[in-house]
C-alpha positions as CSV (number, residue, x, y, z in Angstrom):
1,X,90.4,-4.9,-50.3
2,X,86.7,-4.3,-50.2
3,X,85.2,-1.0,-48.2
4,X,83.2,-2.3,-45.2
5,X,80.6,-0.1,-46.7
6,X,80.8,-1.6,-50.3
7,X,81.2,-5.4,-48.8
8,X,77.7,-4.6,-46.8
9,X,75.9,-3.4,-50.0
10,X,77.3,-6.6,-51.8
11,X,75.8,-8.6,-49.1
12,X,72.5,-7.0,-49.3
13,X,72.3,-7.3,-53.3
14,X,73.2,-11.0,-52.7
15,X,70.2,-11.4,-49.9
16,X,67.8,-9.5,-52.2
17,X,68.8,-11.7,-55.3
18,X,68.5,-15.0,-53.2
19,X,64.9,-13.9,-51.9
20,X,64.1,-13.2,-55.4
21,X,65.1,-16.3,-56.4
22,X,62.8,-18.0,-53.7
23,X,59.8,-16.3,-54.5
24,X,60.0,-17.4,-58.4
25,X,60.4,-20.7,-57.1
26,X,57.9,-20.7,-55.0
27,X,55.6,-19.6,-58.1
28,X,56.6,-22.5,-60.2
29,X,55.9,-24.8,-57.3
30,X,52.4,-23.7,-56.7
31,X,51.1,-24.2,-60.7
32,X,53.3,-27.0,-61.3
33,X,51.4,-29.4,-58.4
34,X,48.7,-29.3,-55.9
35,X,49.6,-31.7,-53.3
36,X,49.5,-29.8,-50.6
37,X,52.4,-31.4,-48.5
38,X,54.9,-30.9,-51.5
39,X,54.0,-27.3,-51.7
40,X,54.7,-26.6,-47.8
41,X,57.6,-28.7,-47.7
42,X,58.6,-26.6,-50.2
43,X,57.8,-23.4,-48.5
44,X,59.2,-24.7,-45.2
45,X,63.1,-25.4,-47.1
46,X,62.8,-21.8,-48.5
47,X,62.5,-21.1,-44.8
48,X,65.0,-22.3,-43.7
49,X,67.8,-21.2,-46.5
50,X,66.4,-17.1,-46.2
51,X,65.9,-17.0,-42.3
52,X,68.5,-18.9,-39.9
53,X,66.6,-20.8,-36.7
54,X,67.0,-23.9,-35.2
55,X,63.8,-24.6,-34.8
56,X,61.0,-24.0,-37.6
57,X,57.6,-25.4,-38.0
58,X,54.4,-25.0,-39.9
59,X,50.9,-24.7,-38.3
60,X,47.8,-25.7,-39.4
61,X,44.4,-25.2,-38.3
62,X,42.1,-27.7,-37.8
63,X,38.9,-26.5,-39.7
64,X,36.7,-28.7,-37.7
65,X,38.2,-27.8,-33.8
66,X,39.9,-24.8,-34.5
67,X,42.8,-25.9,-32.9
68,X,46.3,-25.7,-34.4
69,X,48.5,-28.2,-35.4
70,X,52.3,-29.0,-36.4
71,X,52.1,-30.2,-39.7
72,X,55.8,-29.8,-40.9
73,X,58.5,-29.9,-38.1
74,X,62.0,-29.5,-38.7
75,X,64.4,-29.9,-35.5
76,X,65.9,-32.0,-33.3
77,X,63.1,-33.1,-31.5
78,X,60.6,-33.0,-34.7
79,X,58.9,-36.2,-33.6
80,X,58.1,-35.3,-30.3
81,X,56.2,-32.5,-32.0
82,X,54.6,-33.3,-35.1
83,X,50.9,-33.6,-34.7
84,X,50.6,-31.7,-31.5
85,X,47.5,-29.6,-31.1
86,X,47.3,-26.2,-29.3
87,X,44.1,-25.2,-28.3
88,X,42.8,-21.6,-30.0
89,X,44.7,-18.9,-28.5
90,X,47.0,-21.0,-26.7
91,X,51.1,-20.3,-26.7
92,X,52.5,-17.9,-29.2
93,X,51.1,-19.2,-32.1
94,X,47.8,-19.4,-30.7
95,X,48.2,-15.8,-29.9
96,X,48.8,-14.9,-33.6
97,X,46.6,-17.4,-35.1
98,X,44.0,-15.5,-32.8
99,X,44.9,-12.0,-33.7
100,X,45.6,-12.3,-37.2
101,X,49.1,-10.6,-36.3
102,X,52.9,-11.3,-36.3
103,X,54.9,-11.3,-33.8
104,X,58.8,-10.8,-32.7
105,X,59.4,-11.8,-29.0
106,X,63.4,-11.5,-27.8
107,X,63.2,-13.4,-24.4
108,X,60.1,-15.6,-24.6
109,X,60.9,-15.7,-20.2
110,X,59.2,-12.3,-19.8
111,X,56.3,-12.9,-22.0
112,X,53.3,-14.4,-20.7
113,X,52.0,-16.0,-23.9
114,X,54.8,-17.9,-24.3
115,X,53.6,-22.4,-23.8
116,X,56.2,-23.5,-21.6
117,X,54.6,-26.9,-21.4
118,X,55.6,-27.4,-25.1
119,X,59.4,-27.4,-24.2
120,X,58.9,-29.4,-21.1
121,X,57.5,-32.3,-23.4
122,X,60.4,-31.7,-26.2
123,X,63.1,-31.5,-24.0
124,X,64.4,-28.0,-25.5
125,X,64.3,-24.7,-24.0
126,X,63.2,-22.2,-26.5
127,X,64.6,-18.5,-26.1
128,X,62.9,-16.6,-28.7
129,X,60.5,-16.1,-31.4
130,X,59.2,-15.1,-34.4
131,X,56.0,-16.2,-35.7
132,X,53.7,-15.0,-39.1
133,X,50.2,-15.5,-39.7
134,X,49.4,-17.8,-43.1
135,X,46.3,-15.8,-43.9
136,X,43.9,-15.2,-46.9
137,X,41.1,-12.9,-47.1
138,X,41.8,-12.1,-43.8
139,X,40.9,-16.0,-42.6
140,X,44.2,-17.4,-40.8
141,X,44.5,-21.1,-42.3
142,X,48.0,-21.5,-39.7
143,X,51.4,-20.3,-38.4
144,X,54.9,-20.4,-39.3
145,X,57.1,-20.1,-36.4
146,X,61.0,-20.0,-35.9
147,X,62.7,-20.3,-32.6
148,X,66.2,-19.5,-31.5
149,X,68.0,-17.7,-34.3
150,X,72.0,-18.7,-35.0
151,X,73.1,-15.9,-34.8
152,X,73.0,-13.4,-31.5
153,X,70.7,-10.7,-31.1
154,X,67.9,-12.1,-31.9
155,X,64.9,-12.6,-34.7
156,X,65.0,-9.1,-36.9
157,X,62.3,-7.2,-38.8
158,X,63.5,-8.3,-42.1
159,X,62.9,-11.5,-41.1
160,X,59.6,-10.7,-40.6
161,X,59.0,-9.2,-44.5
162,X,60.6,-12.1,-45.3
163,X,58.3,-14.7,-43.8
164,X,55.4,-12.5,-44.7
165,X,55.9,-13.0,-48.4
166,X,56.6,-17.2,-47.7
167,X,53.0,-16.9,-45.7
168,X,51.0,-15.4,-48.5
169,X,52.5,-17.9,-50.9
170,X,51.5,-20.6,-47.8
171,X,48.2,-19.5,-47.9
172,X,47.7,-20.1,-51.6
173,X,48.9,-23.3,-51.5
174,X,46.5,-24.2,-48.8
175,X,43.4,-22.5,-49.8
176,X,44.3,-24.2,-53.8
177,X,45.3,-27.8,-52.1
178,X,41.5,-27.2,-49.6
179,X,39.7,-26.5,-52.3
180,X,40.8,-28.9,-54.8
181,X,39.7,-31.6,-51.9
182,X,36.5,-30.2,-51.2
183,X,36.0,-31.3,-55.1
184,X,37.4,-34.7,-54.8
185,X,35.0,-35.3,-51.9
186,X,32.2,-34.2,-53.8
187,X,32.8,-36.3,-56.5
188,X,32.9,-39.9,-54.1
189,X,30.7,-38.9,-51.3
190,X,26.9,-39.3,-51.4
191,X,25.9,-35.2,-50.5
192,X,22.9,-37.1,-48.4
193,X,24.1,-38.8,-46.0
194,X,28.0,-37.9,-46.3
195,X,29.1,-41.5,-46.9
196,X,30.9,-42.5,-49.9
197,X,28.7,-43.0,-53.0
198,X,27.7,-46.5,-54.8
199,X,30.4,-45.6,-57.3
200,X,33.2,-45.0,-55.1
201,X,32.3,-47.7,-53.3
202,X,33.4,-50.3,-56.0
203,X,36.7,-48.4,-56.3
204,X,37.1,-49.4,-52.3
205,X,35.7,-52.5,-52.5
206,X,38.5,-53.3,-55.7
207,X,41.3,-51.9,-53.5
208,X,40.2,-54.0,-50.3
209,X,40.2,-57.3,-52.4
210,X,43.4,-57.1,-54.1
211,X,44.9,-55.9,-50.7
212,X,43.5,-58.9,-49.2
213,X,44.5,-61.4,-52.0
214,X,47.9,-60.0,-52.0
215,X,48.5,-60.1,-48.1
216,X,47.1,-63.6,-47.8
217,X,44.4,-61.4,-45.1
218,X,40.5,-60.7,-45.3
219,X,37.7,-58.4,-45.8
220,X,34.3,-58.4,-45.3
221,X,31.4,-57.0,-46.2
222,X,28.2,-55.9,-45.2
223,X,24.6,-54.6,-46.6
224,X,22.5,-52.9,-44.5
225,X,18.8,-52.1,-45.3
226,X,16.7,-49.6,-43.2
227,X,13.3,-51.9,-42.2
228,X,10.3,-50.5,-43.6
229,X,11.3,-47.2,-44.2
230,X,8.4,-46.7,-46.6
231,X,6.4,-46.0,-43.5
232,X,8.7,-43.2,-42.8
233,X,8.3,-41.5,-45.7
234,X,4.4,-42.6,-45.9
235,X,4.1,-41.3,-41.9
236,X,6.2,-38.1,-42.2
237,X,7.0,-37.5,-45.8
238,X,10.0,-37.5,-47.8
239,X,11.9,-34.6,-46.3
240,X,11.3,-36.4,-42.6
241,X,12.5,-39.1,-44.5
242,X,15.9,-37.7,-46.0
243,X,16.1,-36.3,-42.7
244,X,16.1,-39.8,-41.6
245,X,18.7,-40.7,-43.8
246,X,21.2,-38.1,-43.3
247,X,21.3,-39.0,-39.6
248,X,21.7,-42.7,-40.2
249,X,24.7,-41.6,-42.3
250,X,26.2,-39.4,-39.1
251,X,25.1,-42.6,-37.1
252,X,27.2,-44.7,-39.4
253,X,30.4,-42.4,-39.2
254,X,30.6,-42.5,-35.2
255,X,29.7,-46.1,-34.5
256,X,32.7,-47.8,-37.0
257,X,36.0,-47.9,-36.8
258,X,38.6,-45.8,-38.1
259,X,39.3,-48.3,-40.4
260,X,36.2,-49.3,-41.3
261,X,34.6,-47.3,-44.7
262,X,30.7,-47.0,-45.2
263,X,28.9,-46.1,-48.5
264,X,25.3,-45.1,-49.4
265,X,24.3,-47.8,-51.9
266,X,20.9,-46.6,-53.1
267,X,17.4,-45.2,-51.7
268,X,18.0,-47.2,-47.6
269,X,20.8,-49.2,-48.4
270,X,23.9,-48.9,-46.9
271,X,27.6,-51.0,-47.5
272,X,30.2,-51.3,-45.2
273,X,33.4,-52.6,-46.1
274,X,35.4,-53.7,-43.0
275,X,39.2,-54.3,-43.9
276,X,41.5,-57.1,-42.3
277,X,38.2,-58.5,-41.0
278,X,37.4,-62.3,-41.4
279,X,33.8,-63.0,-40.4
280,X,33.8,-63.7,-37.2
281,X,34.5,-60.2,-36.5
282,X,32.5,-58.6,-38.6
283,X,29.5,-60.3,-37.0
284,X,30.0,-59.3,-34.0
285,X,30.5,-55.8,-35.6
286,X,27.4,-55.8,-37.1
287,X,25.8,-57.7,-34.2
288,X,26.8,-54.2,-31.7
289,X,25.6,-52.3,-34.7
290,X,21.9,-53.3,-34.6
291,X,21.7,-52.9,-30.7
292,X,23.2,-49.2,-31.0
293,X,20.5,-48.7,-34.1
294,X,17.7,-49.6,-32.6
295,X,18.4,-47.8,-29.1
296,X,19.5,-44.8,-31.1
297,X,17.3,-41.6,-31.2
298,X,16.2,-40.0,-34.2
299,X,13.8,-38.0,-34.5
300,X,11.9,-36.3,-36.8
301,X,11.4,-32.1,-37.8
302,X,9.0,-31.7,-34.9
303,X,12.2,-33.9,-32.4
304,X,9.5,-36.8,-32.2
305,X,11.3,-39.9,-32.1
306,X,11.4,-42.3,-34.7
307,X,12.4,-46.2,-34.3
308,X,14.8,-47.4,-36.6
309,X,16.2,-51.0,-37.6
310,X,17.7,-52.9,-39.8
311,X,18.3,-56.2,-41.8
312,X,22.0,-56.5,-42.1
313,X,23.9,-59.4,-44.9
314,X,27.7,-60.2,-43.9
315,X,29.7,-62.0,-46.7
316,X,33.7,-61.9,-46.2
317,X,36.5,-63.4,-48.6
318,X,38.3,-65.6,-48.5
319,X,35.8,-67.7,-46.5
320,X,32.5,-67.2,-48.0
321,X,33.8,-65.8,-51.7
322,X,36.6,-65.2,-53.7
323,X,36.0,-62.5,-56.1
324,X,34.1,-59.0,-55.7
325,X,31.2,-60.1,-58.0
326,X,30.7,-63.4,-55.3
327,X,30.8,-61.2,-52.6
328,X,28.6,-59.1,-53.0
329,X,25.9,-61.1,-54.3
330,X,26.2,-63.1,-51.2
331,X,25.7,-60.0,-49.0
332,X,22.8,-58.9,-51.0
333,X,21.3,-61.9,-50.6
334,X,21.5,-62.6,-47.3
335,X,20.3,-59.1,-46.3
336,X,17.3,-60.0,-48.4
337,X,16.9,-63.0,-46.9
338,X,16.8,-61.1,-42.8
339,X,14.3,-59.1,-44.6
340,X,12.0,-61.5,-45.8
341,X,11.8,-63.3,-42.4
342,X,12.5,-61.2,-39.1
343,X,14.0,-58.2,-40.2
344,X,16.3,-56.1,-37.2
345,X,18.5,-59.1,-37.6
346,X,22.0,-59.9,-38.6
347,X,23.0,-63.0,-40.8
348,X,26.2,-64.6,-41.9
349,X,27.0,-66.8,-45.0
C-alpha cells in the first residue's frame, strides 16, 4: 500500500504530465489551422479536462462596441447564453475584461460585481467564480470564465496558472484568426468605399445564381449610377469627390438589408445583389432607396451639403434572365437607359 504522501506526489506528477500534454496540443492546433472557432473549441475542451466546473464559457469582445460576448458555451443552459452581450465593465467578466486582471471569487453573494440578471435569464444560480483575462500585448481580446467547481471548497490558485497558460494560447489564436481576416477583407472589399470589389462581386453574384437555380428561388440585381457626378468632382475636386464616394458606400451599408450584399463596380457605379428577391421586391427596394438618397446629407470637407441621385437598373432571374451574363447586361442596360432620359429614377426589365 501506497504512503498518502507518495500517492499525493504521484497525483501531482500525473496533473503536471496531463497539463503538459495540453499545452503541446494546443501548439499543434494553432499551426496546423486558423479557423478561429476550431482553435477555441479546442482550447475550451482542454478546459474542461484540466479544470473541473459546471459551467465554462469563452468571451469575446466586440471590436466595434466593446462589449463582450459568449462565443463558446458549454452547460446546461448553453443556449440561453450563447450570444449574450455584457456591456464594458458589466458582471465579473466585465470587471476583468476592464482591468486586465484575474479573478477568484468564493461566494459570488457577497460580491458586488457579480450580474445576477445573467442567472435570472438562465435559470441557474451560480455560486462561484473564476475568470482569466485572454490578453496580448496587454490588449484584452475576451474572458474565459468557470462557475461552480465539482468539487467543494471552491476555485483554487492552480487553477488560475492553469487557465493563464490556455489564455495566452487563446489570445494567439485570436489575434492569428483577426488578422488573417483583416487580409481576406482586404483582398474582396473596395478600400474606398468599404463595399465589396467588382471582383468579388462575380464570385457573389456566381454563388447567388446557383443558389437560386438549385432552390427553384430568385435573385435580383441592381446597378446603381451616381447622376452627374462629374460635377462633383468639377465643383469640389476629386478628394471632395472620393469623399463623396466613401459616404455613399456607408450610405449603402445602413440602408440594405442584412441579407442584401453591395459592391463598388467602378468610378460611380455601384451593384447590389438582393438574394431570395424576385422583382417585385427589389423594386420597391430600390424604389425606398432613391427617396432615402436624395433626402440624404452629404456634405462636402467644408460640411456644405451636396445633392445626390441616382439612375438605378433592376434585372432579377428567373423572370427577366437566366444566366449571370443575361443578367447583368440587362441591369446595365436599363440603368443606362434611366440615365439617358430622367435620371434619379428606378426602372425594371
Amino acid at each position: 500500500m501506497k504512503k498518502p504522501r507518495e500517492s499525493e506526489q504521484l497525483q501531482l506528477l500525473s496533473r503536471r504530465n496531463l497539463e503538459l500534454e495540453t499545452m503541446v496540443e494546443m501548439g499543434k492546433v494553432l499551426t496546423s489551422t486558423l479557423d478561429i472557432q476550431e482553435v477555441l473549441n479546442t482550447i475550451m475542451d482542454k478546459v474542461r479536462q484540466l479544470v473541473r466546473a459546471k459551467i465554462w464559457s469563452l468571451l469575446l469582445v466586440d471590436e466595434a462596441s466593446g462589449e463582450l460576448v459568449f462565443e463558446i458555451v458549454v452547460s446546461p443552459v448553453a443556449e440561453r447564453l450563447r450570444g449574450v452581450r455584457l456591456q464594458p465593465g458589466q458582471g465579473v467578466a466585465g470587471w476583468v475584461a476592464h482591468s486586465g486582471e484575474a479573478l477568484i471569487i468564493p461566494d459570488v453573494a457577497k460580491d458586488e460585481r457579480f450580474f445576477r440578471q445573467l442567472d435570472e435569464g438562465a435559470t441557474f444560480e451560480t455560486r462561484s467564480i473564476v475568470c482569466m483575462p485572454v490578453k496580448i500585448k496587454n490588449r484584452v481580446l475576451g474572458v474565459i470564465e468557470l462557475v461552480n467547481p465539482f468539487e467543494e471548497g471552491g476555485f483554487e490558485t492552480g487553477d488560475l496558472q492553469i487557465l493563464e497558460s490556455l489564455a495566452d494560447f487563446a489570445a494567439i489564436a485570436v489575434e492569428n484568426a483577426r488578422n488573417y481576416e483583416r487580409i481576406q477583407q482586404l483582398v474582396i472589399t473596395d478600400d474606398l468605399t468599404g463595399l465589396y470589389n467588382a471582383r468579388h462581386m462575380h464570385q457573389l453574384i456566381d454563388y447567388e445564381i446557383e443558389r437560386a437555380l438549385r432552390y427553384g428561388s430568385s435573385v435580383s440585381l441592381v446597378f446603381i449610377d451616381l447622376d452627374h457626378f462629374k460635377r462633383v468632382n468639377d465643383s469640389h475636386g476629386h478628394l471632395v469627390g472620393s469623399r463623396l464616394l466613401s459616404q455613399v458606400g456607408r450610405f449603402l451599408n445602413d440602408n440594405l438589408r442584412k441579407v442584401d450584399l453591395a459592391a463598388r463596380y467602378g468610378g460611380d457605379e455601384f451593384v447590389l445583389i438582393l438574394p431570395e428577391t424576385a422583382k417585385a421586391g427589389a423594386l420597391i427596394l430600390c424604389n425606398h432607396l432613391r427617396d432615402e438618397l436624395r433626402n440624404h446629407p452629404f456634405t462636402a470637407a467644408d460640411d456644405s451639403l451636396i445633392r445626390v441621385t441616382a439612375s438605378f437598373g433592376v434585372a432579377s432571374l428567373p423572370e427577366d434572365a437566366q444566366d449571370k451574363s443575361e443578367l447583368l447586361r440587362l441591369a446595365d442596360r436599363l440603368m443606362y437607359e434611366v440615365k439617358e432620359s430622367s435620371r434619379d429614377a428606378v426602372r425594371g426589365a
